[in-house]
C-alpha positions as CSV (number, residue, x, y, z in Angstrom):
1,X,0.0,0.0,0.0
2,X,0.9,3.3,-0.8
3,X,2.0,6.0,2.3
4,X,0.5,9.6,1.3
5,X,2.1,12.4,3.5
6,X,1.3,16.0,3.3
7,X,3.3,18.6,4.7
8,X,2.3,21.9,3.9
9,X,4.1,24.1,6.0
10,X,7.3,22.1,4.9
11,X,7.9,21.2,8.8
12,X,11.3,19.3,9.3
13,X,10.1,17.6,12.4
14,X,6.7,16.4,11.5
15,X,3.8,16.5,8.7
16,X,0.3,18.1,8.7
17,X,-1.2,14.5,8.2
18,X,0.0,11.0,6.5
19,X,-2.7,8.6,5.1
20,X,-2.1,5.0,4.9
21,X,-3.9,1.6,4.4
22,X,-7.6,3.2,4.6
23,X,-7.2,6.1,7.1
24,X,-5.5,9.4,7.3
25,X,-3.7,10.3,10.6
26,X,-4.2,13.8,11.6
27,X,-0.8,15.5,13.9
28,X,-2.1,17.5,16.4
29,X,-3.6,21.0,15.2
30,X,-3.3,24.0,17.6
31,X,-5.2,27.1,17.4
32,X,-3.5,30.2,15.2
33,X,-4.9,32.9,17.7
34,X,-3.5,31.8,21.2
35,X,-5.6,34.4,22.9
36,X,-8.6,34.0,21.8
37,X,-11.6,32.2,24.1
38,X,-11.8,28.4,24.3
39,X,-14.8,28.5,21.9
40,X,-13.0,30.8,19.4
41,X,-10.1,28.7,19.8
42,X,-12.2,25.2,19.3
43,X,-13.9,26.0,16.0
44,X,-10.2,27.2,14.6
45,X,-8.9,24.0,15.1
46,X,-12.1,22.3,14.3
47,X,-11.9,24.3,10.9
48,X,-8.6,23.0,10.5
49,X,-9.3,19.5,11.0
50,X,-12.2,19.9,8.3
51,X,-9.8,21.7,6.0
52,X,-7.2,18.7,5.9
53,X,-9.6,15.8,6.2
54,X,-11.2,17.1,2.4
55,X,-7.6,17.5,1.3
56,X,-7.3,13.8,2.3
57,X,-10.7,13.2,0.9
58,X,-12.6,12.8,3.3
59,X,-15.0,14.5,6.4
60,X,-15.8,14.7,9.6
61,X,-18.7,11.9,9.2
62,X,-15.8,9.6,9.2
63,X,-13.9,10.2,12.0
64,X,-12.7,7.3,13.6
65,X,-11.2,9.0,16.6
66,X,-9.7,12.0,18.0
67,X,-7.5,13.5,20.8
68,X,-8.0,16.2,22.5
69,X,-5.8,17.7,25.1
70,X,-7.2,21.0,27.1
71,X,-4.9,23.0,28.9
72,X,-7.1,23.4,31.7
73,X,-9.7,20.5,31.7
74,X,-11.4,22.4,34.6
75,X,-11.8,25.3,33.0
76,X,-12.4,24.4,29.6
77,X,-14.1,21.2,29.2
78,X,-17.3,22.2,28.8
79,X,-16.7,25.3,26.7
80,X,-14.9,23.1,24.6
81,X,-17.8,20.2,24.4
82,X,-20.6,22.9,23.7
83,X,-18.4,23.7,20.5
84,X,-17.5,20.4,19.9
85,X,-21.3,19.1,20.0
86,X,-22.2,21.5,17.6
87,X,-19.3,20.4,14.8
88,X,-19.4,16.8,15.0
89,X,-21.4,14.2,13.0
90,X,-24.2,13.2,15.4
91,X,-24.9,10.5,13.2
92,X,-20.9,9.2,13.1
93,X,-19.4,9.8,16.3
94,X,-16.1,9.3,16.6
95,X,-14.0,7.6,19.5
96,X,-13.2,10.3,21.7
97,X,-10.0,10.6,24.9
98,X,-9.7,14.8,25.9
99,X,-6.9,15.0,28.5
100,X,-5.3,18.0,30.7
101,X,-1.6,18.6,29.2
102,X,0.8,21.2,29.2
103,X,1.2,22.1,25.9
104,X,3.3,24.5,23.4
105,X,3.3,28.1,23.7
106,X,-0.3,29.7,25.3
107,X,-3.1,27.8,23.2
108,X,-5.9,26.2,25.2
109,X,-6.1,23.3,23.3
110,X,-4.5,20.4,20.3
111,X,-6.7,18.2,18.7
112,X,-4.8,14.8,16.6
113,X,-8.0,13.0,14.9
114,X,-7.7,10.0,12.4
115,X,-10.4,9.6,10.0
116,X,-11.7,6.7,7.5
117,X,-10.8,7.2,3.8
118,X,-12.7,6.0,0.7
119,X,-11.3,3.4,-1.1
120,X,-9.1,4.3,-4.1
């Protein structure tokens, strides 16, 4: 089987996503405005993901799982779900782990997501 991987920023320590035997594997995606709200930093990232699963051909509806680390679970968590419940498939839901992490620079969140493929 063939290994796809695109890396659009032309990152030398990772790619954006790599897709391989039926699925495309998602890094994790950050917010670009660090300090904006959780919600305005949820649907950023949750643009992103929908941006680069139709570059790999696919959607949200097939979401297998996703990742989600919050910077501050207690604060965030439910300002993140009430974004998150109105973005995802109702109808496909995917696997779903959200974590407290310290992460990278002052976003409030990262989201890695890996998501079925149609067949070639």
């Amino acid at each position: 089987m063939t290994i796809k991987r695109i890396n659009t920023r032309n990152l030398p320590h990772r790619g954006d996503s790599v897709t391989w035997n039926g699925c495309v594997h998602l890094s994790g995606i950050m917010p670009s405005d660090e300090t904006a709200s959780i919600a305005e930093q949820t649907a950023d990232v949750l643009r992103e993901i929908e941006a680069q699963l139709a570059n790999a051909g696919t959607s949200k509806a097939a979401l297998i799982s996703a990742t989600v680390w919050l910077a501050d679970l207690d604060r965030d968590f439910e300002g993140f779900n009430a974004v998150w419940r109105g973005w995802v498939d109702r109808d496909n839901l995917p696997a779903r782990s959200c974590v407290q992490a310290k992460l990278h620079g002052k976003g409030l969140l990262e989201i890695a997501a890996i998501a079925a493929t149609p067949p070639a």
